[in-house]
Structure formats: C-alpha cells, structure tokens
N, C-alpha and C positions, 0 to 999 in steps of 0.2 A: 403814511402810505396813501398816492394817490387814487383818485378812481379808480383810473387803468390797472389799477397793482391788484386792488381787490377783486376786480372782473373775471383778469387772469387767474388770480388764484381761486374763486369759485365755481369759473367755469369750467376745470377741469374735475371737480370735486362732484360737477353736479353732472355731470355727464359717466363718472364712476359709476355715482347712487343710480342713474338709470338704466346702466348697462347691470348692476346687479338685481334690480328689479325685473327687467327681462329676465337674465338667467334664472331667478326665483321659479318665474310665471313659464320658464320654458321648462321646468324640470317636474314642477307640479301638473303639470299638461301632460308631458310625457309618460308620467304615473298613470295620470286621469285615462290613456289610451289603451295601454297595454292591460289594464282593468276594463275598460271598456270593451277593446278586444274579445275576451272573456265573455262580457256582458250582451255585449251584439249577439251573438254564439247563442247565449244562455237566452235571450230573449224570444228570437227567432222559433228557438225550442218549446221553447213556454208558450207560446204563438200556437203550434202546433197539439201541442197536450191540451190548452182550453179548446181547441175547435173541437177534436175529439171527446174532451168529457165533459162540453155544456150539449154538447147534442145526443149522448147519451144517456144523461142523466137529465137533463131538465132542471127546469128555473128551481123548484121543490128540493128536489136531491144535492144539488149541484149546491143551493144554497145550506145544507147539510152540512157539506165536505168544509164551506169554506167557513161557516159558523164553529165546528168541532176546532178548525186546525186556527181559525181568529181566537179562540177562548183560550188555547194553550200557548200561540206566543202571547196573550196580553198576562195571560199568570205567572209565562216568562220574565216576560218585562218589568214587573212588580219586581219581581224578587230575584233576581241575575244581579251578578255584579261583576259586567265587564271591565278588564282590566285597560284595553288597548293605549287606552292615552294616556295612562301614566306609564305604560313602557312605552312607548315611544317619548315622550316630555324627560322623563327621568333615566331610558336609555341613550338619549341623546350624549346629556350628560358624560353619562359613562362613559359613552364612546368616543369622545372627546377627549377625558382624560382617560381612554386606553387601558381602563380598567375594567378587566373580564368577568371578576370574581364579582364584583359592584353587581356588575350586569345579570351574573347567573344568579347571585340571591332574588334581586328584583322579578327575575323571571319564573321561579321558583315561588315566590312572596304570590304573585298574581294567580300561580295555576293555583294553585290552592284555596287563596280566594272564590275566584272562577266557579271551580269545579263544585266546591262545596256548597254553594249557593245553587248553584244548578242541581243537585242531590235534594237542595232546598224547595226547587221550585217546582221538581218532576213527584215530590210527594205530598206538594201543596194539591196539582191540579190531577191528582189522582184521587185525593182523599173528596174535592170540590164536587167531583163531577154530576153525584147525584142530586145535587142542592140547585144547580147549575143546568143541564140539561131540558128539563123539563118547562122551563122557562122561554127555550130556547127554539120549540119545538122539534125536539130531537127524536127521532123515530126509536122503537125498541133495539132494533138490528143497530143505531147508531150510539146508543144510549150502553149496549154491553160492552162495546169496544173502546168506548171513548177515554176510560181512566188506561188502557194499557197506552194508545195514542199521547198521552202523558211524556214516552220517552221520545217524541218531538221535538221538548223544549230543546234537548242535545242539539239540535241544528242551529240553537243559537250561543250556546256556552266555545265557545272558541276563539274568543277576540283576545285571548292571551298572544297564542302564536301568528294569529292574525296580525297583531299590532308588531310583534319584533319582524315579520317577513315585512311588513313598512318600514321601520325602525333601517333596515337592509337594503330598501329598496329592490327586493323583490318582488314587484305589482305585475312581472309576468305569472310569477306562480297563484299569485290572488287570482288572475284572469282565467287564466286554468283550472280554479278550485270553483269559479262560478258558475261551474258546466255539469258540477258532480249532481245538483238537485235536479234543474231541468232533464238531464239524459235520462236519468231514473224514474223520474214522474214519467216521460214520455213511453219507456219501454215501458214500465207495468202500464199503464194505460192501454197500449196497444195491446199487450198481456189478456189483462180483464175485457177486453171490448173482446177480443177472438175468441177468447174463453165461456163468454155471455155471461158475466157474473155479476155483481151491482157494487152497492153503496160501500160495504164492508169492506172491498177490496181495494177500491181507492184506496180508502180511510187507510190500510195497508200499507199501499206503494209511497204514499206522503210521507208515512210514518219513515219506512223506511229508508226515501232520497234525505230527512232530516238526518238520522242517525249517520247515515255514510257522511252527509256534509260533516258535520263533526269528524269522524274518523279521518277522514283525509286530509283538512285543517290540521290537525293535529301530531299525525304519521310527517307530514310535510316541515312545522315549527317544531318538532323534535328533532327531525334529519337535519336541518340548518343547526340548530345551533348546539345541537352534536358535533357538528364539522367543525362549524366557527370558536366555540368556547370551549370542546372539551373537558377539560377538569374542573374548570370552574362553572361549567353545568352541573357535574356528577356530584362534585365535591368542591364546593364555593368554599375558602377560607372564612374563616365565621367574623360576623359583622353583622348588624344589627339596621334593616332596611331602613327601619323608621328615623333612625340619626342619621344616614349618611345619605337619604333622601327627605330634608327640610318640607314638613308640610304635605308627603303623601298621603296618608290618612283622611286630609281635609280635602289636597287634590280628588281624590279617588271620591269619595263620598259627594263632592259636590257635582263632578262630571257624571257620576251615577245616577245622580236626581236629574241632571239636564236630559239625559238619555233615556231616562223611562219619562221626564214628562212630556220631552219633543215627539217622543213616538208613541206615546198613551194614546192620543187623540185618534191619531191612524189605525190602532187596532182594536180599539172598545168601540169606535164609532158601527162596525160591523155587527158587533154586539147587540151595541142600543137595539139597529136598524131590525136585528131581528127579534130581540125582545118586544119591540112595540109592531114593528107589521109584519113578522116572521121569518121564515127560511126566502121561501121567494124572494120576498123583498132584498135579502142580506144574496143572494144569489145576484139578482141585477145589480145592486150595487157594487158588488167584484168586479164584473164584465164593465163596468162603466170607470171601474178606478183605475183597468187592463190599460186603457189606451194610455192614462196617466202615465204608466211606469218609466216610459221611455223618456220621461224627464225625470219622474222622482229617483231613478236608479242611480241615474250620473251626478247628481245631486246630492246623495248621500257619501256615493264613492269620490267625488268632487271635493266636498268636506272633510273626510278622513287623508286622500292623496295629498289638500292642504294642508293638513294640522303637521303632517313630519316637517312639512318645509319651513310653515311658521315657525314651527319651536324653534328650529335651528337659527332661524332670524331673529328670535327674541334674545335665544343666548347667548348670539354674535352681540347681543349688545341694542340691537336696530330694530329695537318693536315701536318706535313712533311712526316717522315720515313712509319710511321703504316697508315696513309690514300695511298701512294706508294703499301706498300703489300698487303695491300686488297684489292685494286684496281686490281694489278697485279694478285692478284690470283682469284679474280673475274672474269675479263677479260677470265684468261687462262682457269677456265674451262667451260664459257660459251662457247669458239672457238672449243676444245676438244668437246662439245656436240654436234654443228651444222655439225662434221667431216662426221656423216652418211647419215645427210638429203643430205647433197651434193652430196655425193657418189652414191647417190640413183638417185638423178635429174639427174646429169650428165652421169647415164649410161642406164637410160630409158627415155627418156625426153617425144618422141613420146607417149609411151607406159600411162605416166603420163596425158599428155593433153588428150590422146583420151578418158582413166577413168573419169578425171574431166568433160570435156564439149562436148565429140564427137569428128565424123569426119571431120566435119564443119568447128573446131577447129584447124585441125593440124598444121599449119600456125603457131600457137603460144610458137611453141616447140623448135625451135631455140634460140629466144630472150627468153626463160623460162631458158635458162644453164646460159646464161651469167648473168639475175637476179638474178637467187641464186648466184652468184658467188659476187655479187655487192650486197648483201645480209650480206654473209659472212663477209667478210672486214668492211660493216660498223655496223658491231656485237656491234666492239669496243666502236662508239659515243657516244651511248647514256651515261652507265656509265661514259666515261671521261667530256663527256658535265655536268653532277651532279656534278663532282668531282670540275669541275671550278665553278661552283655555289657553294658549300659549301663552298670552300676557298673564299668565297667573291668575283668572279672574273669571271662573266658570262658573258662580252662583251667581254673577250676572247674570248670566244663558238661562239659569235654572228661574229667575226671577220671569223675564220676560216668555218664558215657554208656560212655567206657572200660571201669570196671568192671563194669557190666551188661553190657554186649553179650559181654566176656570171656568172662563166667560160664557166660551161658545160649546162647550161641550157640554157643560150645565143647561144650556138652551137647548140643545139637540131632542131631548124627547118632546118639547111643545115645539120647535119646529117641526117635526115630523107627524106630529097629531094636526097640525096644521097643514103642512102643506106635501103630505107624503114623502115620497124619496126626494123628491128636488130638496127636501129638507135638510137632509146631509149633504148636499151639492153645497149652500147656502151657509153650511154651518164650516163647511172643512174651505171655504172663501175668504168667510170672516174672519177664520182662526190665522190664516194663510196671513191676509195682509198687518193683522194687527201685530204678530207676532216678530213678522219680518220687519214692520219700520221699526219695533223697540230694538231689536239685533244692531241693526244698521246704528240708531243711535246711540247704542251703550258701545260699539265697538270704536264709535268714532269718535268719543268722548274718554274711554280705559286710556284709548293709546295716544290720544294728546299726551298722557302724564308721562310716556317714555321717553 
C-alpha cells in the first residue's frame, strides 16, 4: 500500500477520533451546566446568608459556626464511605449489558455501605465533642449543642443516589438538589436575625439545610430508580455483587481513601487555623476561602460530570489517546474560564471581602489572593483524579493526594506560628501545585498503557 492509500485511510480514522472527542467534551460540558445551573442559584444564595450572618455574628461567633460545622464534616470525611463512583464505573457496566437486577444489587450493595458508615460517623462526632471543643475555643452555648449538630454529617451520606442520577444523566435534578442547603440556611438566617436570637440558632438552621440535603438526594434516587428498575430494586434476583463486579472491594476502598485524603486538607485546615489562633482567625479564613468557591465548586462537580463519561470511554475500549484529548481539552477550557474570577480577586481583594462580610473582615483579604490562586492550580484534580479511576487506577490519586496533604498539612501549624493566617494561604498553594503536577503526571503515564 502506497503513501496515498495509508493517508486516505488514516485520515478518515482520525478525523472519527476527533469528532468523538468533541462529543465526549460536549456532553460532559453539558452535565457540568445544568449542575452549575444549580450552583449559580445556590451560590448567589450563599452570597446572601454570609452577608447576613458575618455581620450578625462577627469575626468570634461567626468563626464558631464554621469551626462546629468544619469539625463534623472532617469526622465525616474520616469515616463516610461514599459509594458514587463505583455505581457509576460498575453501573456503566450493567447498563451496557441491560442488566437491571446487576444494577439494583449494586445499588442496594452501596446504600448500605453508605448509610452504615454514616451511623458510623454521626456517633463518632457525637461521642468527640467534648474532647474536641474546648480546644477549639467553643463557647458553653456552642459546646451543649454541638454533639446533636452531629446529624450534619447526613448532608454528606448521599453519593449512593447522587452517583446513579449521574450514572442517568440526570445533572438537571443534581442542579436542583444544590439549591436545598443554600434556601434553608438563608430562610433560618433571615428567621434568627428578625427573631434576635444568636449563635444556637444558626448552629440549628445548618444543622438542619444538612439533614434536608440528605432527604431530598435520596426521596429523588429512590423515585428514579423506582421508575427505571422496578423489581430489580425491590427484589434483585440473587447474585453475589463482589463476583459479578471484578475488583469492587479494592475499587471502592481505594477511591475512599482518594476522597477523604483530597478533601482532608480543606476541611482540618479550618481546624488547625483555629486550634492555634482561634475562632476569629477560623472565621476570616471562611470569608477568604468564599471568594474561592466560585472555582472550587465547578471543579469538583467538573470531576464527577467527567468521571460518567470517562468510564464509558474506558469501557468503549478507548482509555489511551481520546481519554488524553478530552481530558486535555477539558482541563483547558475549564483553566480559560476561572482566567476572570482571578483577575477580578486579584485586583479588588479588599474591595471583595468588605462586600462579602464587612469591615470586621478585612483581615481576610490577603490570604483570599493567594486562595484563589491555590484554587486555580488545583482546577486540574479533580478531572485527573476521575480520569485514574476510570482507568482502573485510583490508588494512584490516593498516592499523589497522600503525599501532598503529608507534606504541607504537616507544615501548617508552624506556618501559622510563623506567619499567621497568610499561613494557610501558603500552605493550601503549596498543597495545590504539588498535588496537581503528580495528577497530571500519573494520569499521563496510567493511560499511555491503554
């Protein structure tokens, strides 16, 4: 065959692979919107509850609320054992070969997991509190409440039904379920301020948008796949999950570890901050990590909208070259997007915190440049972190998240004895870049072998 022949024949081949790469990147986009949708919504709201209860409460109180409700998801996070990605990686599967009853054990397999772990973790951070608290500088009125504030953790026990309404591509009903915490927080808020009541009452209305979050996840992936699997919800023909999904066990265990230790950093650092310089201090640095969110949200949900579509690309067969491009072009234009929230943070910072939470606040506008900036950089994780789960290959993720949170999280109390709050700026930077080049390089090295 001469040249010509092989041209012809490649260039059609590769002009395929690009057109499916698009559709990949156009489908995981259109996920990423209809959840962000959601998020826009839920933000805006959130926007509006911090204006309201940092100027109510103050740097002291305010740092309270968000130390009580940081201690319970990081006791969360310890010991949760979401399911999402191995029903979506192993419902793929199923739904593939059209097998329903596969599906309804898998789904069954998870909530039990799930839930029991969550039972696990609401009686850990009940039994903690008093050991716990007093470290923490927790007032008496915060310190009575705080073990019921325990059933909390429920706003995070949900990623069973979470993961199948992805598995469905239902990311309108995700977008819709991200509105349940904000509305809540924001009515009791408004509640308690007209009311004139204080710290207790917050501590209440959080309590409470967590518990509904759970309830309505749940009401929601019950009603789907009620409709969709029927009997083989109710009554799965018997099968034994662990043989007819290869390697769940070790899947499950090792995206569990990637996922408490990518987001350990994020929510003990709040800890540390006020274990060594107190409530205040854990209070500004809220307000300062506010501005971040409007990246780290779309970033997280960015990473899960990809991981359905990976998987499907893996077990088309196509986890080398075309899981690379859409990745890559994933990546690129999620970085391209966050280009203006930076630009914006970075050349108002002041002008940012004193809209968000006052004058009280301004304190928090230094360490707010360096967070978006530690924001931006680790845009990339999440995505690559799905990308080594897809390829079968999540204790990579857990390695590289490992080693960073290690390094710099272990640094955190002498940076902050050193250089106060800019400490934690310095520290969640470090963790950011280092963490993100090992992703980027183990994801681009897993999938050469496909």
């Amino acid at each position: 065959m001469g040249p010509s022949a092989v041209l012809s024949a490649t260039a059609p081949a590769d002009a395929s692979s690009r057109q499916k790469v698009r559709g990949n990147v156009r489908r995981i986009f259109s996920g990423l919107g209809l959840v962000l949708g959601g998020k826009a919504g839920a933000g805006l709201i959130s926007l509006a509850y911090l204006f309201l209860a940092t100027r109510f409460l103050g740097p002291e109180e305010y740092g309270v609320l968000v130390l009580v409700h940081a201690y319970v998801t990081t006791v969360c996070g310890v010991i949760e054992f979401p399911a999402w990605q191995a029903i979506v990686r192993y419902g793929a599967e199923a739904a593939a070969g059209d097998d329903r009853h596969r599906l309804g054990r898998l789904l069954r397999f998870g909530a039990v997991l799930e839930l029991s772990a969550g039972l696990l973790a609401i009686a850990s951070a009940f039994v903690l509190v008093p050991y716990v608290g007093p470290h923490l500088g927790w007032p008496p009125k915060a310190m009575a409440f705080a073990p019921f504030y325990a059933l909390a953790v429920l706003g995070s026990v949900r990623s069973t039904p979470a993961g199948y309404l992805q598995l469905l591509g239902r990311f309108d009903l995700l977008g819709v379920h991200n509105l349940v915490q904000p509305v809540v927080r924001l009515g009791g808020c408004l509640l308690v301020i007209a009311m004139g009541w204080g710290l207790k009452s917050f501590l209440v209305v959080w309590m409470l948008a967590a518990v509904l979050e759970f309830a309505v996840m749940w009401a929601m992936g019950l009603w789907l796949a009620a409709r969709e699997l029927g009997p083989a919800l109710r009554r799965p023909d018997a099968g034994r999950v662990t043989q007819e999904n290869a390697g769940v066990w070790r899947f499950m265990l090792a995206t569990n570890a990637d996922v408490t230790l990518s987001e350990f950093a994020g929510r003990a650092a709040p800890l540390i901050v006020g274990w060594v310089l107190g409530p205040a201090a854990a209070g500004l640095l809220a307000v300062a990590q506010r501005a971040t969110v409007i990246i780290a949200q779309p970033a997280q949900i960015l990473g899960n909208t990809a991981y359905a579509e990976l998987a499907h690309i893996v077990a088309a067969g196509q986890g080398g070259r075309p899981l690379r491009r859409t990745l890559m072009r994933v990546v690129s234009i999620a970085l391209l997007a966050t280009v203006p929230v930076v630009l914006v943070v970075l050349a108002f910072p002041a002008f940012i915190v004193h809209l968000l939470a006052g004058s009280r606040f301004d304190a928090a506008a230094a360490p707010m440049v360096l967070l978006v900036l530690a924001r931006a950089v680790a845009l990339v994780a999440p995505a690559c972190s799905s990308a080594l789960a897809a390829l079968g290959q999540p204790s990579r993720s857990v390695m590289a998240n490992l080693f960073a949170s290690l390094v710099f999280l272990g640094a955190l109390p002498l940076l902050l004895e050193r250089y106060g709050l800019m400490g934690a700026a310095y520290q969640a930077l470090g963790q950011a870049i280092l963490a993100s080049g090992l992703l980027v390089m183990l994801v681009w090295r897993s999938s050469l072998r496909h």
